[in-house]
C-alpha positions in Angstrom: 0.0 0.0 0.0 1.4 3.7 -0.6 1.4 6.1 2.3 2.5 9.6 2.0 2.6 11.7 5.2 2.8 15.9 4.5 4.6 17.5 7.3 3.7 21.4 7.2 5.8 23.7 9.4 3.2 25.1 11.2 2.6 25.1 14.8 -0.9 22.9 15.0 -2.6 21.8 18.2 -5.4 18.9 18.4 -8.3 20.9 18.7 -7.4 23.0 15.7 -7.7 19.5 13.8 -11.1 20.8 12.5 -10.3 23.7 11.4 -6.9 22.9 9.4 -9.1 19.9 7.6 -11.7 22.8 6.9 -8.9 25.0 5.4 -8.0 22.0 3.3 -10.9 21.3 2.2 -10.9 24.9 0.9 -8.0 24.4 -1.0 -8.5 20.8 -2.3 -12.4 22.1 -3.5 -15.6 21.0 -3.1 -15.4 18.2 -6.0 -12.5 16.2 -3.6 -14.7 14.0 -1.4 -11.5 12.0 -0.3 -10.1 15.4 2.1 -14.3 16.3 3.3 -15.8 12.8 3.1 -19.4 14.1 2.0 -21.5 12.3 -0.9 -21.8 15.1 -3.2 -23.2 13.3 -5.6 -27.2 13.7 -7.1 -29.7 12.2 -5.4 -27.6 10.5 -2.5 -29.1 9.5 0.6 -26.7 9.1 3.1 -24.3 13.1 3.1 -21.6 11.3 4.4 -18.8 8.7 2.9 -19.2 6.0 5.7 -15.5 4.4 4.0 -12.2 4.0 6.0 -11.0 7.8 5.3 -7.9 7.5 2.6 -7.1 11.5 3.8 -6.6 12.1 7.6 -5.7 14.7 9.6 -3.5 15.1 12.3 -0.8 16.0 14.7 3.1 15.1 14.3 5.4 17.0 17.6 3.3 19.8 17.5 3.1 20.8 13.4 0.2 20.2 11.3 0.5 16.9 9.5 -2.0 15.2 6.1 -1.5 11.4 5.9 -3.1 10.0 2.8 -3.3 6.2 1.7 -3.6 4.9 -1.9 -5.8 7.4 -3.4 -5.5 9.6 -0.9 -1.7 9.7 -1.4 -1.8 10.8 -4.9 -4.4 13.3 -4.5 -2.3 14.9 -1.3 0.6 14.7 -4.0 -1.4 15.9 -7.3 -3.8 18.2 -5.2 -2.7 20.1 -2.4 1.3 19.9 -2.8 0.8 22.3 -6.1 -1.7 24.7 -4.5 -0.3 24.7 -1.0 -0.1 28.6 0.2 2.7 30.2 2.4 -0.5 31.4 4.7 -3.3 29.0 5.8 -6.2 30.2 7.4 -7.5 28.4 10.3 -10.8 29.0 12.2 -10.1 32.8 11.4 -6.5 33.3 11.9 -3.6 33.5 9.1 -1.0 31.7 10.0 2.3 31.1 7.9 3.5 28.2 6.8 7.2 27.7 6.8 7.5 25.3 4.5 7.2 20.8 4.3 8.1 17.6 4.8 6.6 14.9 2.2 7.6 11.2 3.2 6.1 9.0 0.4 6.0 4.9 0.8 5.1 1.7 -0.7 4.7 -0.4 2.4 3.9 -4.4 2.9 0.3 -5.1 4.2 -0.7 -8.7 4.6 -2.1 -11.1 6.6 0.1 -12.8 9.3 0.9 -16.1 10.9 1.5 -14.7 14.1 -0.3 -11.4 15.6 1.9 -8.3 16.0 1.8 -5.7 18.7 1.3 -2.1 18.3 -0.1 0.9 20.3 -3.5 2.9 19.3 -3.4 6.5 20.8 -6.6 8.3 21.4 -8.3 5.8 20.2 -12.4 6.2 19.7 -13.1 2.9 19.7 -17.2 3.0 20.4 -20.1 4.9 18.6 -23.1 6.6 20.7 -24.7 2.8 20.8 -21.6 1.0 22.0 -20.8 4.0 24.4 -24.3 3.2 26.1 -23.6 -0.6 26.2 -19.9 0.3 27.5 -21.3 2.2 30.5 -23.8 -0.2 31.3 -21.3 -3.7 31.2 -21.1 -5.3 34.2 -17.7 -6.3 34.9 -14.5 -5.3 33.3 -14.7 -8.7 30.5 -17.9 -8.0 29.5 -15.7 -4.1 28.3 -13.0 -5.8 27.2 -14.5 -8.1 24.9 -16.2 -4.8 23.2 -12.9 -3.5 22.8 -11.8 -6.3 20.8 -14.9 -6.6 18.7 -14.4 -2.7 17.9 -10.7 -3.3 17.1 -11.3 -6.0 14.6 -14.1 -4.9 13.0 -12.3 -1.1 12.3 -9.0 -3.4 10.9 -11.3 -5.4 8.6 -12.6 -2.1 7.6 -9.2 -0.6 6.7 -8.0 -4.0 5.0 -10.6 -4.5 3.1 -10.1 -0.1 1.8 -7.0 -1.5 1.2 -8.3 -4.3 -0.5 -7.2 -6.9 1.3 -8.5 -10.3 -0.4 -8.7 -12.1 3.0 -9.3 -8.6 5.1 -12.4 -11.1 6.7 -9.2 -13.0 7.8 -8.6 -10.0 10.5 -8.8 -10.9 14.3 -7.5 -8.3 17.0 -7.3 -8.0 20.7 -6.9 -5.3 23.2 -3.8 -6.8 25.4 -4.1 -3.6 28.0 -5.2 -0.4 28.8 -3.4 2.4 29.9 -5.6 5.4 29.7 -9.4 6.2 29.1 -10.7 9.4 28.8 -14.0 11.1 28.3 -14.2 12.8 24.8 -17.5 14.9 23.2 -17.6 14.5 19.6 -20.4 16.2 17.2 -22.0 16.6 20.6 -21.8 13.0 22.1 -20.0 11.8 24.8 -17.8 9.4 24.1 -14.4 7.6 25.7 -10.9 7.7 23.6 -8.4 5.1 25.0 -4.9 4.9 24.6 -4.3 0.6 24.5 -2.2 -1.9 23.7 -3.1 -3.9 21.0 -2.2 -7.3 18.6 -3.7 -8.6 15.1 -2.7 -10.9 12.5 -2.6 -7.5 10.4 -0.1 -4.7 11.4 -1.3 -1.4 10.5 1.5 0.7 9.6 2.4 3.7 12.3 1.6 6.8 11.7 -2.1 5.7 10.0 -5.3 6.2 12.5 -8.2 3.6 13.1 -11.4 3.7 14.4 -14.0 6.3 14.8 -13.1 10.1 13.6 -9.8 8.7 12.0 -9.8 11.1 9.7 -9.4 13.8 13.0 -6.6 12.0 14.0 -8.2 9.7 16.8 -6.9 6.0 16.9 -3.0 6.9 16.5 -1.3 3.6 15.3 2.6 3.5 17.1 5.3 1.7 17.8 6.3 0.5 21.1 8.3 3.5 21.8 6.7 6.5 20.7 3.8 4.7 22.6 5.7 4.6 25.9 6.4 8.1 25.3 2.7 9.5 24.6 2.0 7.2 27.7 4.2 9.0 29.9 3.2 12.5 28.4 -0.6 11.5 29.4 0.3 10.4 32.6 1.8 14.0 33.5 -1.2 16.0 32.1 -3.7 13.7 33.5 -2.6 11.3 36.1 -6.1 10.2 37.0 -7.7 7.5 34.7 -11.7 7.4 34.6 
């Protein structure tokens, strides 16, 4: 699969994650449902692309940061690389860029013989549904076996985008977690984890799973940058929930 990750040099923190895709989106135009993920198309019933998002948006040590997969690769490469400005403007404020980083990759993506562990940062594993059957589960197994249910299902999702032949192939589990923390999206509440996970897929670090990927929720990393984002978390909120 081909990965391309665009490293601006701009100063970016999480919650202005909205408002850099929006200012995207403005450059990239309305026509480029890969960077908005709406169905602009006549007649559609359902607004939204439902889809594994091939352009997400994100955070890299503090600068603003585009990852796109497959499609979403070329059209960061063919799309926004030509028409990128020196001033981006973000929920109402200009602010320059400095220039970019473009790291572009064919990487490996198969099914293994043996699961592989990797971290998931942030990750928004449940919908408004799950999240109700979450904070009703009696016991902690009865939680954990949601999380791996989530997990597997969102890898099977990004295989088969990938298109994975035998992405139904896809089993995951949630070995630990480290950190939960309430989160409000589009005005839910919700719980983003940071976990350890395996699966007979490994999905390659830097990409984001699960729900809002495309925000940057559901960080994939190695074991340690994980370790390191653990003990960041840890100092800005000691207290798990």
């Amino acid at each position: 699969m081909r990965l391309l990750t665009l490293t601006l040099d701009m100063p970016l923190h999480a919650a202005d994650i909205p408002g850099f895709r929006s200012a995207m989106v403005a450059i990239a135009g309305p026509e480029n449902a890969l960077f908005h993920g709406h169905n602009n198309e006549p007649g559609a019933v359902d607004p939204y692309v439902r889809d594994y998002p091939l352009v997400q948006y994100a955070v890299r040590r503090g600068r603003a940061a585009l990852i796109g997969l497959e499609d979403g690769a070329q059209a960061l490469r063919t799309v926004i690389l030509p028409r990128l400005p020196s001033q981006l403007d973000i929920a109402g404020i200009s602010r320059p860029v400095g220039g970019f980083r473009v790291r572009d990759e064919e990487l490996p993506l198969a099914i293994l013989e043996e699961p592989a562990a990797f971290g998931l940062a942030g990750w928004m594993a449940l919908n408004a549904d799950n999240f109700h059957q979450w904070k009703t589960a009696a016991g902690s197994p009865s939680r954990l076996e949601m999380l791996h249910r989530a997990l597997t299902g969102q890898l099977r999702a990004f295989a088969e985008r990938m298109q994975l032949p035998d992405y139904k192939a896809v089993v995951a589990r949630v070995l630990r977690v480290d950190n939960q923390k309430r989160a409000r999206w589009h005005g839910v509440d919700l719980v983003r984890f940071h976990v350890w996970a395996q699966a007979n897929l490994l999905p390659p670090e830097g990409i984001h799973i699960g729900r809002a990927a495309a925000f940057g929720f559901g960080e994939v990393c190695h074991a340690g940058y994980y370790e390191h984002l653990l003990q960041a978390t840890r100092r800005d909120h000691p207290e798990v929930l």
